[in-house]
C-alpha beads as a LAMMPS data file, in Angstrom:
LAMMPS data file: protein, C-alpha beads

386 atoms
385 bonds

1 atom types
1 bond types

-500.0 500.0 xlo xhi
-500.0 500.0 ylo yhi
-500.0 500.0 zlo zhi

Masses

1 110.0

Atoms # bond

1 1 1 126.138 60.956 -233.372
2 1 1 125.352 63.798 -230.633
3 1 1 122.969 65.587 -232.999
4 1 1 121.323 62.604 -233.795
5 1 1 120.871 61.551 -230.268
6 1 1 119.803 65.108 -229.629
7 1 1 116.847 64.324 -232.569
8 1 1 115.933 61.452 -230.532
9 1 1 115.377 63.133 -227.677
10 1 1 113.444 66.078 -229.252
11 1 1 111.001 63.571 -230.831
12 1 1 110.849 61.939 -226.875
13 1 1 109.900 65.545 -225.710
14 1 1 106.987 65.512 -228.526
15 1 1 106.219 61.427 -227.671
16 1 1 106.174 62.543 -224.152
17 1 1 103.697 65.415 -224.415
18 1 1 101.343 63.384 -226.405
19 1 1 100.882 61.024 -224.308
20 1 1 100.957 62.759 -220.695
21 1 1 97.857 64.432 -222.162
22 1 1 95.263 61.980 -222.425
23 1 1 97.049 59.188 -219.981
24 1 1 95.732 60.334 -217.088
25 1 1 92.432 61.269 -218.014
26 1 1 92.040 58.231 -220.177
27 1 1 90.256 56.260 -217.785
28 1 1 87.567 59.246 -216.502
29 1 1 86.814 60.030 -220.165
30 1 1 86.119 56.230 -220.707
31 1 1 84.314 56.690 -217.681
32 1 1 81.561 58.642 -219.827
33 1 1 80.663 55.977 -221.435
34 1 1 81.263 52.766 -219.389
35 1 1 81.367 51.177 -215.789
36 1 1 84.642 50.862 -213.906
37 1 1 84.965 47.365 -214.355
38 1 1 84.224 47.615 -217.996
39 1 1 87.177 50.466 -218.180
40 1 1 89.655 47.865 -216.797
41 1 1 88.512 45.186 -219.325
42 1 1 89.219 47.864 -221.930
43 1 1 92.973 48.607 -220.726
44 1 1 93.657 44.987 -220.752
45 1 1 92.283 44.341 -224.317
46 1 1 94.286 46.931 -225.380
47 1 1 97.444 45.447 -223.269
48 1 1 96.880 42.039 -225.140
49 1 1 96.624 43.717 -228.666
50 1 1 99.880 45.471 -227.981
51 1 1 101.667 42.072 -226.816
52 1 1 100.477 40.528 -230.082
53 1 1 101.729 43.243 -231.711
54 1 1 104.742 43.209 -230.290
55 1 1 104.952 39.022 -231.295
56 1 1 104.676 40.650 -234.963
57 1 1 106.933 42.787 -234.976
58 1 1 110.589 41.923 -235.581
59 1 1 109.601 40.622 -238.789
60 1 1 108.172 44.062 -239.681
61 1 1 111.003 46.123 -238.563
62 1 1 113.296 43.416 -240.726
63 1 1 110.846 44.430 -243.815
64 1 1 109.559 47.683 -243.408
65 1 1 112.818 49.135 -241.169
66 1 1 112.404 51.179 -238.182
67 1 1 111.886 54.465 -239.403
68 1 1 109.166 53.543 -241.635
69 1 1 107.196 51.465 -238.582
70 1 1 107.357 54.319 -236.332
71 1 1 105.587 56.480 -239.005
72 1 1 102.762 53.634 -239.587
73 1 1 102.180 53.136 -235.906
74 1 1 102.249 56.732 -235.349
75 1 1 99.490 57.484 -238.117
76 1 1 97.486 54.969 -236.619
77 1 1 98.121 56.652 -233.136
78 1 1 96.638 60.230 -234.919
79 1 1 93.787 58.682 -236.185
80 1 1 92.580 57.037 -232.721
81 1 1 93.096 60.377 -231.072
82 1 1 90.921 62.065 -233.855
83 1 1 88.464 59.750 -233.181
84 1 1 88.515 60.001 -229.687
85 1 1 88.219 63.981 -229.328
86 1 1 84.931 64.162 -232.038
87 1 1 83.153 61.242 -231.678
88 1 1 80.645 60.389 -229.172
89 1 1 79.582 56.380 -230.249
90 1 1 80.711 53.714 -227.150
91 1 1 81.542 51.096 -229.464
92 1 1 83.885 53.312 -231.953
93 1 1 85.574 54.536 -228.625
94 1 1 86.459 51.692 -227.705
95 1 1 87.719 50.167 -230.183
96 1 1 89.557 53.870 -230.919
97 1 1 91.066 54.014 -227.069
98 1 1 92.582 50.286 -227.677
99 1 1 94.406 50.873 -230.732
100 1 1 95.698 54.126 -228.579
101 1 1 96.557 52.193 -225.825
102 1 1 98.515 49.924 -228.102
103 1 1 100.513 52.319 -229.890
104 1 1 102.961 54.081 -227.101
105 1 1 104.685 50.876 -225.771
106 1 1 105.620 50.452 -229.530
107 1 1 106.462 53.848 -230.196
108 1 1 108.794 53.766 -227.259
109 1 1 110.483 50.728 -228.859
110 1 1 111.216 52.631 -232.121
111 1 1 112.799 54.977 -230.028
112 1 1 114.887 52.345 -228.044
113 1 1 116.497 50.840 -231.400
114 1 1 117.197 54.468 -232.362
115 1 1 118.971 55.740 -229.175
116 1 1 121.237 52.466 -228.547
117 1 1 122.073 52.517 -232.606
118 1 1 123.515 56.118 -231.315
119 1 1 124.780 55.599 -227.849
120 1 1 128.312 55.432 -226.406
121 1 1 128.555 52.082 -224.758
122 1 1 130.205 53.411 -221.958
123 1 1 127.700 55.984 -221.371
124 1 1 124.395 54.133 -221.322
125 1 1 123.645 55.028 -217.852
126 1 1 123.964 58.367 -218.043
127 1 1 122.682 58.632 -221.700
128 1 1 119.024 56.756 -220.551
129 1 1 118.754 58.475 -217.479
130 1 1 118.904 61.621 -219.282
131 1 1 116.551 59.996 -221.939
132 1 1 113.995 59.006 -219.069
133 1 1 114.263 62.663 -217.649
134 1 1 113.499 63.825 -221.228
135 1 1 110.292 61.504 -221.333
136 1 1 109.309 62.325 -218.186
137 1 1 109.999 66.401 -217.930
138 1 1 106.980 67.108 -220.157
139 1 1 104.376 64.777 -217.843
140 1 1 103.676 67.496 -215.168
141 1 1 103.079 70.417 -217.536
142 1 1 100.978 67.713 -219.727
143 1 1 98.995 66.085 -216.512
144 1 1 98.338 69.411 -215.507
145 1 1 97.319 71.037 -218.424
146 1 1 95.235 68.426 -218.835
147 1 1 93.294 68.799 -216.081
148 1 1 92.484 72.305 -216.967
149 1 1 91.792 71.323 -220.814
150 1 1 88.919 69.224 -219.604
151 1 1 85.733 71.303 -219.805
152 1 1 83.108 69.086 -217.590
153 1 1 82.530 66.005 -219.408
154 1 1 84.154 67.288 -222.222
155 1 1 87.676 65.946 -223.392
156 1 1 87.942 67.034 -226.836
157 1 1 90.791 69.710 -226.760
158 1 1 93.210 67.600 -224.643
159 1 1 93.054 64.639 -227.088
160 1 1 92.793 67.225 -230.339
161 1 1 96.184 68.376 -228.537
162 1 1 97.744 65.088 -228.055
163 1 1 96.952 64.466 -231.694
164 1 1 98.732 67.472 -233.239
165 1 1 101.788 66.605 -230.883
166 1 1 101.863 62.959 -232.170
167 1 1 101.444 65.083 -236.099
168 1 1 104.496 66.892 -235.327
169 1 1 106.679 63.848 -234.223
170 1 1 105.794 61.798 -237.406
171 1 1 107.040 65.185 -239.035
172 1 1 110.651 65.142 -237.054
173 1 1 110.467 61.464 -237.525
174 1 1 109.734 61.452 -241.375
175 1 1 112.343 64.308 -242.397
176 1 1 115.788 63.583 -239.737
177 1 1 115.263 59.948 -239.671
178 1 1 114.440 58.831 -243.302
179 1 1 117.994 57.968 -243.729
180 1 1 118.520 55.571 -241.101
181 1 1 120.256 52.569 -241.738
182 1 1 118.700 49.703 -239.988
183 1 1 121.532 46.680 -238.252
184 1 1 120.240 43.584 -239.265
185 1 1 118.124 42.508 -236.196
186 1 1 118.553 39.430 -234.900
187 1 1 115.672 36.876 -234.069
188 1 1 115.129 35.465 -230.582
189 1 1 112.814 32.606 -230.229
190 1 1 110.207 32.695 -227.194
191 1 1 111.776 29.327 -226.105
192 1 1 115.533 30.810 -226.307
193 1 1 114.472 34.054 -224.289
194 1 1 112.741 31.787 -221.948
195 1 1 116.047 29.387 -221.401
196 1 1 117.893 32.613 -220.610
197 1 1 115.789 33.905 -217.958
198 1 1 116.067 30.478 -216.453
199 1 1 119.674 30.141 -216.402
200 1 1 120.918 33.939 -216.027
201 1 1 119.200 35.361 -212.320
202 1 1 120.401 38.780 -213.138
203 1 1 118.739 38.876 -216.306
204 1 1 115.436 37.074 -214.490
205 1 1 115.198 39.675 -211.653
206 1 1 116.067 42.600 -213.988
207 1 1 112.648 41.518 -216.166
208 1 1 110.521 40.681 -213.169
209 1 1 111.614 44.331 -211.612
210 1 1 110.663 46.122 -214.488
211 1 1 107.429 44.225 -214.837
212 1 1 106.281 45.163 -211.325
213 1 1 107.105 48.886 -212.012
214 1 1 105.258 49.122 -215.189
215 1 1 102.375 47.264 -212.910
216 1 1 102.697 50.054 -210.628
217 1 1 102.263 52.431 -213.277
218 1 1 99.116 50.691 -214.623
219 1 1 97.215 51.207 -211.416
220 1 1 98.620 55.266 -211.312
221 1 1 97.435 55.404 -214.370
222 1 1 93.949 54.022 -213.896
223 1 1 92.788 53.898 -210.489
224 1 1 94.133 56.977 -209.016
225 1 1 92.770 59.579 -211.074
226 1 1 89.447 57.545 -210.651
227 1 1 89.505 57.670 -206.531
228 1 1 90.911 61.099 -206.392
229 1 1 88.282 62.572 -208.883
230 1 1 85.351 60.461 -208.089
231 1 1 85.911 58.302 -204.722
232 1 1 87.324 61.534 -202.739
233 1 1 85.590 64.368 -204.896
234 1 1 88.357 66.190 -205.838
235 1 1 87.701 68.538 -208.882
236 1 1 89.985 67.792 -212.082
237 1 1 92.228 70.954 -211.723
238 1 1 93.260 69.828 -208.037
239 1 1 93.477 66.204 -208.711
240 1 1 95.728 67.465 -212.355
241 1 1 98.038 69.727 -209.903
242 1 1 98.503 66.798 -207.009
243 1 1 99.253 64.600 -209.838
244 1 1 101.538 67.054 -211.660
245 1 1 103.681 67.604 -208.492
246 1 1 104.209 64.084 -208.359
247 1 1 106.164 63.890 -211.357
248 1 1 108.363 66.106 -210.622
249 1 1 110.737 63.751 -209.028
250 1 1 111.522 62.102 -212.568
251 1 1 112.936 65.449 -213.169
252 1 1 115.073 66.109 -210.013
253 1 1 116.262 62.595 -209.866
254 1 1 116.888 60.550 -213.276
255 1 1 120.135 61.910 -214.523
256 1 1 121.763 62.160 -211.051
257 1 1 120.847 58.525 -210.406
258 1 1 121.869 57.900 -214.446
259 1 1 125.401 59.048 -213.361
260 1 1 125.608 57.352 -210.310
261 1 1 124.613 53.860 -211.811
262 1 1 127.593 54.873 -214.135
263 1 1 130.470 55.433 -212.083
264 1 1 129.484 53.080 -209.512
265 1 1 127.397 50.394 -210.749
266 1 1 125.008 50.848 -208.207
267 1 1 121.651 49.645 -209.632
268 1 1 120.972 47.208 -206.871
269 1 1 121.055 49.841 -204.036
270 1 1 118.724 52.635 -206.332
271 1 1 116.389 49.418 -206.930
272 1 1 116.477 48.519 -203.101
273 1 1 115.740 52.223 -202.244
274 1 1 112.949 52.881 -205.178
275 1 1 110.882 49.462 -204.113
276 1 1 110.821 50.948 -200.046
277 1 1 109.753 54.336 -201.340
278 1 1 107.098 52.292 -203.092
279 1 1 105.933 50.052 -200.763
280 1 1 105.613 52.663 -198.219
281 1 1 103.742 55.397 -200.964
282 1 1 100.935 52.714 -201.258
283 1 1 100.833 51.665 -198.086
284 1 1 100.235 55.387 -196.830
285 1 1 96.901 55.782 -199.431
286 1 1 94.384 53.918 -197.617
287 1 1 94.754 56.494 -194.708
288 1 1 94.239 59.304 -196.432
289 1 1 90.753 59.353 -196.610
290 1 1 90.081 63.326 -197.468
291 1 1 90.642 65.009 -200.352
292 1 1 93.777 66.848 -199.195
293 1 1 95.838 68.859 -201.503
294 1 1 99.178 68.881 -199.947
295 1 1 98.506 64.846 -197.905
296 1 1 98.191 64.009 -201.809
297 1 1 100.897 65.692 -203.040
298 1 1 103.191 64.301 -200.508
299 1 1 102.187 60.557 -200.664
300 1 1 102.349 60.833 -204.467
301 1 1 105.466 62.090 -204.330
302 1 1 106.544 59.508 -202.630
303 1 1 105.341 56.985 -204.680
304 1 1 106.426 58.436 -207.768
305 1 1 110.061 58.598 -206.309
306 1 1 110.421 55.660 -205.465
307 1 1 109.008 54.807 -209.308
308 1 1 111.431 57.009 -210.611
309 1 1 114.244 55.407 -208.859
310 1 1 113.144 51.668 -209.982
311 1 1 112.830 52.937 -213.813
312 1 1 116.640 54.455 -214.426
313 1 1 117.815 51.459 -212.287
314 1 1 116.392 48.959 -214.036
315 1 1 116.825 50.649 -217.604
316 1 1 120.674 51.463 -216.811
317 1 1 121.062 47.870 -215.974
318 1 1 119.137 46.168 -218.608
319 1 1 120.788 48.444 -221.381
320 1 1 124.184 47.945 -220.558
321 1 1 123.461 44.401 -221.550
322 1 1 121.980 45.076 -225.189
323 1 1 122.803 46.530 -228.112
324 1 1 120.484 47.755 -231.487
325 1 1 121.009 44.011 -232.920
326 1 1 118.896 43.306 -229.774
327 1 1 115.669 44.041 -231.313
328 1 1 113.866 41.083 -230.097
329 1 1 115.390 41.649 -226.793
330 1 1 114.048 45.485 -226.459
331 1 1 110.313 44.160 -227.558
332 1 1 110.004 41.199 -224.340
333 1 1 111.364 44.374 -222.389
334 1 1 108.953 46.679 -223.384
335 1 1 105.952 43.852 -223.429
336 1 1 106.458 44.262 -219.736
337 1 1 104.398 47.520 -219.865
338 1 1 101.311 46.074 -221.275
339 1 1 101.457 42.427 -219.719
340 1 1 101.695 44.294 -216.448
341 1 1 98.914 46.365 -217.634
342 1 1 96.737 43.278 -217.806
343 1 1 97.762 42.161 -214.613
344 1 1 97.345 45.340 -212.949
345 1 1 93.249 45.482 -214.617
346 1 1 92.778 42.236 -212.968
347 1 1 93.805 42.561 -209.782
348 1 1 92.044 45.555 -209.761
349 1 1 89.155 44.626 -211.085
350 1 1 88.939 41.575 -208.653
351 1 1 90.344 43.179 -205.952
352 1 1 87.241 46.144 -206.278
353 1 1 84.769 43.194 -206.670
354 1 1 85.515 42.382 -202.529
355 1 1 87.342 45.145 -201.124
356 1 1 86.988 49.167 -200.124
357 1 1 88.418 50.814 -203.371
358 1 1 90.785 52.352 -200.672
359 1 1 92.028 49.047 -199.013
360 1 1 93.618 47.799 -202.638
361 1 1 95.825 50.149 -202.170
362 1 1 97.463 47.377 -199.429
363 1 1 97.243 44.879 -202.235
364 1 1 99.633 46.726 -204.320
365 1 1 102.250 47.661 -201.615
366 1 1 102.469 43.274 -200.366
367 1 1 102.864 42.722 -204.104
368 1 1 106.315 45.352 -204.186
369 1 1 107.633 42.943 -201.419
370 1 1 108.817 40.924 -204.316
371 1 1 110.525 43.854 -206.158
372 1 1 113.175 43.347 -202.444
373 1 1 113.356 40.401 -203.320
374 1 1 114.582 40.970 -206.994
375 1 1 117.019 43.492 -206.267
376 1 1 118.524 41.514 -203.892
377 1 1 119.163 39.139 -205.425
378 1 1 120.924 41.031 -208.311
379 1 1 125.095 41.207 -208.815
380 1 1 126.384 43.831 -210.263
381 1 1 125.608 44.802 -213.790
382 1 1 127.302 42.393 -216.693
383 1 1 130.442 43.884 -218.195
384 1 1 129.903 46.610 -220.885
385 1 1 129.714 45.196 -224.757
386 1 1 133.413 45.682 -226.343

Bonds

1 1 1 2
2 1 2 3
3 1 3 4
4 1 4 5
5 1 5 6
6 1 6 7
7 1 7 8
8 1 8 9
9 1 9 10
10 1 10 11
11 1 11 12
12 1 12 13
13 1 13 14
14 1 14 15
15 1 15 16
16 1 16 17
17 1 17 18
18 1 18 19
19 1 19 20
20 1 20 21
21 1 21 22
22 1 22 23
23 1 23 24
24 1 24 25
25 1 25 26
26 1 26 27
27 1 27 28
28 1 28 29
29 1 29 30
30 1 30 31
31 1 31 32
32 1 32 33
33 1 33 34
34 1 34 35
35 1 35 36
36 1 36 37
37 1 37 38
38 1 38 39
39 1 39 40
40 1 40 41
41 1 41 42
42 1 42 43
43 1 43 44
44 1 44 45
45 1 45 46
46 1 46 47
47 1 47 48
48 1 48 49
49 1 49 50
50 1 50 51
51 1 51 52
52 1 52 53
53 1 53 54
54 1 54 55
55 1 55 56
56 1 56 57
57 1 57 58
58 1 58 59
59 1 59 60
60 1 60 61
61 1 61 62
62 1 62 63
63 1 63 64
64 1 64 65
65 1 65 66
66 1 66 67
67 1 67 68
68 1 68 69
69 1 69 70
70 1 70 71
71 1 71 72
72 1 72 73
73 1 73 74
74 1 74 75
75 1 75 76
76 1 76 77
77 1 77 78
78 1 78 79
79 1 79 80
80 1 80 81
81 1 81 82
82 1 82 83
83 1 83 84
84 1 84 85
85 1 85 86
86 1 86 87
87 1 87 88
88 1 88 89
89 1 89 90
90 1 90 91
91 1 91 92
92 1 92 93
93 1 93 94
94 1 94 95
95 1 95 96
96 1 96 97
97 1 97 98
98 1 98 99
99 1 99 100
100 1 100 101
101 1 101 102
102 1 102 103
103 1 103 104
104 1 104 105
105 1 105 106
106 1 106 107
107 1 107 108
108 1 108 109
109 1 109 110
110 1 110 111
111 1 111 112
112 1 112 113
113 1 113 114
114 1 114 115
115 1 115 116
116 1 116 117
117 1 117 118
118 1 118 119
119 1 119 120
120 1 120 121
121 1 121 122
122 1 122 123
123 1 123 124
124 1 124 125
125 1 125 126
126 1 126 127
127 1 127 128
128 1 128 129
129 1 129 130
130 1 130 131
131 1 131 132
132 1 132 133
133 1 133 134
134 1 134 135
135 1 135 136
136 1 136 137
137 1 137 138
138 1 138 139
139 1 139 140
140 1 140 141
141 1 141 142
142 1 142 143
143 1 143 144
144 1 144 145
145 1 145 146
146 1 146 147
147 1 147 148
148 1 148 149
149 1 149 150
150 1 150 151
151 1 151 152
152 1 152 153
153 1 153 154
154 1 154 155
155 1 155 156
156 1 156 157
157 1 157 158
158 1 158 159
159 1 159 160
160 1 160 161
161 1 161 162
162 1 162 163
163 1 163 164
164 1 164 165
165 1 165 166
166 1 166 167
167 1 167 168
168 1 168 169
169 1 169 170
170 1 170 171
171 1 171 172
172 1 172 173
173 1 173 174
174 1 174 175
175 1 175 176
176 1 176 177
177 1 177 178
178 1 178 179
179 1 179 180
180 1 180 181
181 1 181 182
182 1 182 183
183 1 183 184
184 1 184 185
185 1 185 186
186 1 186 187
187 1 187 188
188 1 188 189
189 1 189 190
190 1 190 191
191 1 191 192
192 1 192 193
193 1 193 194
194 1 194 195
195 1 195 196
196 1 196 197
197 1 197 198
198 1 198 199
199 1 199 200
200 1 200 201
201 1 201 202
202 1 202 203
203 1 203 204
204 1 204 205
205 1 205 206
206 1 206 207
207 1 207 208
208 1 208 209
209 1 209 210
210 1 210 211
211 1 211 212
212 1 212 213
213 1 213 214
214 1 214 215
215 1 215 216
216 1 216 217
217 1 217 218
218 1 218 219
219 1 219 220
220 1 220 221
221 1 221 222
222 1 222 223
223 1 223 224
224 1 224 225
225 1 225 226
226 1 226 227
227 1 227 228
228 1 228 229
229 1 229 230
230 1 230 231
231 1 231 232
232 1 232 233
233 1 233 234
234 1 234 235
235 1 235 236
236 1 236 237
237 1 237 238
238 1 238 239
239 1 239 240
240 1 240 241
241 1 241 242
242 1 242 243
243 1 243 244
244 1 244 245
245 1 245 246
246 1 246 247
247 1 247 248
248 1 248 249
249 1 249 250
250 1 250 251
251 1 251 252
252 1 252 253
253 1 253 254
254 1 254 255
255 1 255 256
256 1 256 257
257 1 257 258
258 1 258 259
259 1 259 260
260 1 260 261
261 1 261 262
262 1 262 263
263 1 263 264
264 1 264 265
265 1 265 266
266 1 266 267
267 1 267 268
268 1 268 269
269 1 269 270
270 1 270 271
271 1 271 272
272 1 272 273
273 1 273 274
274 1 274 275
275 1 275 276
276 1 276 277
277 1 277 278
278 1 278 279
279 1 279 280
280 1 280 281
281 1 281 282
282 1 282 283
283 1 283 284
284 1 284 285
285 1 285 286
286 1 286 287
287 1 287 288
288 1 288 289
289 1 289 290
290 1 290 291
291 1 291 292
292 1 292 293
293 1 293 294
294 1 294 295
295 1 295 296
296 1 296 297
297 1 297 298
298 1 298 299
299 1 299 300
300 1 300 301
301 1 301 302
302 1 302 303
303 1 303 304
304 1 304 305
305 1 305 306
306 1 306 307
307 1 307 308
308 1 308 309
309 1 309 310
310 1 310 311
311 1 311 312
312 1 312 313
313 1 313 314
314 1 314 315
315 1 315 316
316 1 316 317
317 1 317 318
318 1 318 319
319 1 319 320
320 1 320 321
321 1 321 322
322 1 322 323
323 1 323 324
324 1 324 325
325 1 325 326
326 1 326 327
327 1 327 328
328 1 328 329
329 1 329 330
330 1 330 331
331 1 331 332
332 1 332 333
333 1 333 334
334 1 334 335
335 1 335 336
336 1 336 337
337 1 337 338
338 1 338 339
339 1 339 340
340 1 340 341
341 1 341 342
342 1 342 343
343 1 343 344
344 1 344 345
345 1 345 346
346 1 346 347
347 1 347 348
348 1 348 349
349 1 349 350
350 1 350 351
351 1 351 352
352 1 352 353
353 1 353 354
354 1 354 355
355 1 355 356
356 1 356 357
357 1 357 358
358 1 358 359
359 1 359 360
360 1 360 361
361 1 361 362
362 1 362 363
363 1 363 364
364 1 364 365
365 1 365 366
366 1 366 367
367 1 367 368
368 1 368 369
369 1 369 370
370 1 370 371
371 1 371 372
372 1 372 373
373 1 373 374
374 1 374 375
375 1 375 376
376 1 376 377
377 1 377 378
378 1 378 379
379 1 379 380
380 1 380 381
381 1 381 382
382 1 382 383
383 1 383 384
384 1 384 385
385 1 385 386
């Protein structure tokens, strides 16, 4: 069981590379070839492909089992970043860059099913805070690295890159994992999952927590790198290294915090702390108004803290609740990422329509006053599965 959670983790590592990349340059490279407004369009297209997807789904992993999904989606993930390092037609990229954006949040499902098959029930905190870490240790080498692939206006190595790292996961994938026996995954109607959020608050404000950090990570994603490289003029390689620092707090802080939500149960306090950090991260960006290296660095910090501190919370706690039979479960959990994605191109996209690009920044730190609100309201986590 170790070495098999060990091969999930290694394939994280290569998941993780792959897509730290091209994420944060994602939205300047689309940037080539479209307006900003049509960039956030493009993000939320993809978001709604990968909730339909995700609708799909159960009855495919049923068929097809996991092992052999992950190794479809994946191909199709190669092929879009093929496309998008050679070719140079708007249309083609876009429809390339949505398949891309709908591929990770299902990839990262695949990976879910395998590591709770694995786990030790007693150890879920622990075990997905050190899965997190493992996600998240290869984003500042990747954001940075990224920003020093880039070569002007050209992208084409960093997204040949992310394409051989996504060629040696389907590898890993394909030759440890072809023997996996799938559980027989259960079904859970939309109207069922909906009855359950209404009746059980800890579930409700577990779901509604996640879905405003992945919304936080939607605008990191796509409007940051956008006003630090071309609102505030910083060159790629600074804006790469500010961004780079920032993650290192998923590294310092995720298994720690795994442990702690462990022996303690003490996912309300982490969530309580991680939302502040938050609120006060994107409340801090409007007044930074100069391209400073080290004001950047800090505020992003910060922010990304606080992120960091939300995500193994709200993981430790939702996990402890599931178990591999859950499939249906793990999918509305992971649809958070792209519905939020939507939400987040939205609101930005209105919110630009009216406002100073910098003053949205507001927008997004009154919107965390309802993650307090969520993990408040939150009793300790359910009792572990016998």
């Amino acid at each position: 069981m170790k070495r098999h959670i060990s091969l999930v983790y290694i394939a994280a590592i290569l998941l993780s590379f792959h897509y730290f990349l091209v994420t944060y340059i994602n939205s300047s490279f689309l940037k080539t070839f479209f307006s900003e407004d049509v960039v956030s369009i493009l993000y939320a297209a993809g978001s709604l492909i990968t909730i339909i997807l995700f609708l799909l789904i159960n009855p495919l992993l049923r068929k097809l089992g996991n092992t052999k999904l992950m190794l479809l989606i994946g191909a199709f993930e190669l092929l879009s970043l093929i496309g998008m390092a050679f070719l140079k037609v708007p249309f083609l990229i876009a429809i390339l860059f949505m398949v891309q954006q709908a591929s990770f949040p299902l990839l990262l499902l695949n990976l879910d099913i395998f590591l709770e098959h694995w786990s030790d029930r007693k150890e879920i905190g622990s075990l997905r805070g050190l899965y997190l870490m493992v996600l998240n240790t290869c984003a500042p080498l990747s954001a940075l690295a990224s920003g020093y692939l880039v070569s002007g206006n050209n992208f084409t190595v960093p997204y040949a890159l992310s394409g051989a790292f996504m060629l040696s996961l389907l590898l890993l994938v394909g030759i440890f994992f072809k023997h996996y026996k799938d559980t027989a995954y259960e079904s859970v109607k939309v109207k069922v999952l909906a009855h359950d959020l209404s009746l059980n608050k800890n579930l409700r404000s577990i779901f509604m927590s996640n879905l405003l950090l992945q919304f936080v990570y939607s605008w990191l994603i796509i409007y940051i790198p956008l006003y630090l490289t071309i609102h505030l003029g910083m060159s790629w390689e600074k804006a790469s290294g500010v961004i780079a620092i920032s993650l290192i707090s998923f590294i310092i802080f995720q298994i720690p915090l795994g442990k702690i939500a462990d022996a303690w149960n003490a996912e309300k306090p982490i969530l309580l702390i991680g939302f502040l950090l938050l609120i006060f991260g994107f409340g801090a960006m409007p007044f930074a108004i100069l391209p400073s290296f080290i004001i950047w660095a800090i505020i992003l910090f910060v922010t990304r803290t606080g992120a960091s501190l939300v995500e193994v919370a709200s993981e430790s706690y939702f996990f402890k609740q599931i178990t591999d039979r859950n499939s249906q479960v793990m999918e509305w959990w992971r649809i958070n990422m792209p519905l939020a994605s939507i939400f987040g191109a939205v609101v930005g996209t209105i919110a630009h329509l009216y406002i100073p690009f910098r003053y949205t920044f507001f927008i997004m730190s009154a919107i965390l006053l309802l993650g307090i609100y969520f993990a408040r309201s939150l009793t300790k986590a359910l009792p572990l599965s016998s």
